[in-house]
C-alpha positions, 0 to 999 in steps of 0.5 A: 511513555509506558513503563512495565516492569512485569517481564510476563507483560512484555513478554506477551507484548513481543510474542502476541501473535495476530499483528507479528507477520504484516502488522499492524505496528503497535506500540508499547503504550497501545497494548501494554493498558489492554493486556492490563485490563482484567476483561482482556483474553476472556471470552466475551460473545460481543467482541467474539462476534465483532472479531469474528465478522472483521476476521471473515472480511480480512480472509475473503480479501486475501483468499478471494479477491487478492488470490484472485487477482494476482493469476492476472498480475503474475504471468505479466510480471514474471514475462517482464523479468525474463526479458519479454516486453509486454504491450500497452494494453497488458503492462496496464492490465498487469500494472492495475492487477497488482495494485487491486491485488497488493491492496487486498492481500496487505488490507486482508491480513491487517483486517484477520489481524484486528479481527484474531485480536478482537476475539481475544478482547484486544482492540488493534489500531486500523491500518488501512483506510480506503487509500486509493481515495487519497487525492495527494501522495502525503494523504495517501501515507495517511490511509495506507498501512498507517501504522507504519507511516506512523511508525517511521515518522516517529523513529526515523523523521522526528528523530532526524529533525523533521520539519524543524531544521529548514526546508532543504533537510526537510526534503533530505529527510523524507527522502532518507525515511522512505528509502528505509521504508523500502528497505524495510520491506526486503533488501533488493533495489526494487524496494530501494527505488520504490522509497526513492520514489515515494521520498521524491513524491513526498518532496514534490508535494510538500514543494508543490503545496507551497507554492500552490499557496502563493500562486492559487492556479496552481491547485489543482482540480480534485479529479485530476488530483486522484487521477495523479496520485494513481499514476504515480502510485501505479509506477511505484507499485511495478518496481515493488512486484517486479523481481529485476529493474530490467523487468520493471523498465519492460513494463514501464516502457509498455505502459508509455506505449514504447513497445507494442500498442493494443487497440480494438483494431490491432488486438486479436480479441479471440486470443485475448479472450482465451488468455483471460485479458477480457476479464482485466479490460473490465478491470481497467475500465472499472477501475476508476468508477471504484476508486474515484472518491465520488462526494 
């Protein structure tokens, strides 16, 4: 614990701008020593130029990459809500899409965050670490907006018992912690479902590690393990962006391929083409050789 009892101190705490919007979370103790420090908010051309390049970083992912890609996420997505039922090929497109896209826009405003920070002599914890790699839904909470992960274990998971109150409350509470996740992000039943469904991905793990202990053919291959992760995490990420449930469920079913499917010899190439779905095919088949975590 940190104590302060300089009202200014706490007031900057509050009011420091670059984390406010999209994080990183900080704690009292994290910032209050670096406000302290008698280099802080001067110039320096070291940390001017070290924030100024993360800054740059942050802002191609967001304006570039992010932007760029939500023009193919978007018109799916929005189809979806308004009652269309999107074949296998675009509710993959759409579904990959937003996945690229909500990890270059959340990513870029963290980096422009560190990097405003860091001009100012502030040195902001990292908040995103190449989370598509994770091989396992609890390594991917590792790597993605970490400061929040960190920030509902301690507020919400420690205090309601954690691991220390049998295996059953255990699972009860990474369920209740990651529904107020979700929730964390909007009151709508898409945030709700998607912590539903992280909280059981969670469960599943802690569930499936366990007895991968006792039975070791249980364990599975890493390759199939990331390709896993993605799935699921994938199928969170469509109730997240989907406005309604039934939009979410249309896009859901077209990726099961329960409405139309869409081969070379069922897709009309040329309409694709206009409608710029040859850019997300590349999409899809690099997807993999981006993500996968090669070594």
């Amino acid at each position: 614990m940190t104590e302060e009892y300089r009202f200014i101190h706490y007031a900057l705490f509050v009011t420091f701008f670059p984390q406010l919007i999209a994080g990183p979370i900080v704690h009292h103790k994290e910032m209050l020593p670096q406000f302290q420090s008698s280099s802080a908010f001067r110039i320096n051309s070291h940390h001017l130029a070290i924030g100024i390049g993360i800054f740059a970083i942050g802002l191609f992912k967001k304006t570039v990459i992010a932007d760029g890609i939500a023009v193919y996420a978007n018109p799916d997505f929005n189809g979806a809500d308004a009652g269309s039922s999107p074949d296998f090929l675009v509710a993959w497109s759409a579904a990959l899409a937003y996945t690229f896209q909500i990890y270059f826009d959340f990513s870029g405003y963290s980096d422009m965050a560190l990097g405003l920070a860091r001009m100012f002599g502030i040195v902001l914890p990292l908040n995103f670490y190449s989370p598509y790699k994770a091989c396992s839904i609890s390594e991917f909470w590792r790597r993605w907006h970490m400061t929040l992960s960190r920030f509902l274990r301690d507020y919400i998971y420690i205090p309601l018992g954690g691991n220390q109150k049998g295996s059953r409350n255990r699972y009860l509470f990474l369920m209740t912690t990651m529904l107020l996740g979700g929730l964390w992000h909007g009151a709508g039943w898409n945030f709700f479902i998607w912590g539903a469904l992280h909280g059981s991905y969670l469960a599943i793990n802690h569930i499936w590690r366990q007895y991968s202990l006792q039975f070791t053919y249980l364990k599975l291959n890493k390759m199939v393990s990331w390709l896993l992760i993605m799935l699921v995490v994938v199928i969170a990420w469509v109730f997240f962006r989907a406005n309604t449930f039934d939009g979410a469920m249309n896009i859901i079913q077209g990726m099961a391929g329960m409405n139309e499917w869409c081969g070379i010899t069922y897709c009309n190439l040329g309409s694709l083409r206009r409608n710029g779905r040859n850019f997300k095919i590349v999409g899809c088949y690099w997807f993999p050789r981006w993500c996968y975590p090669i070594g």
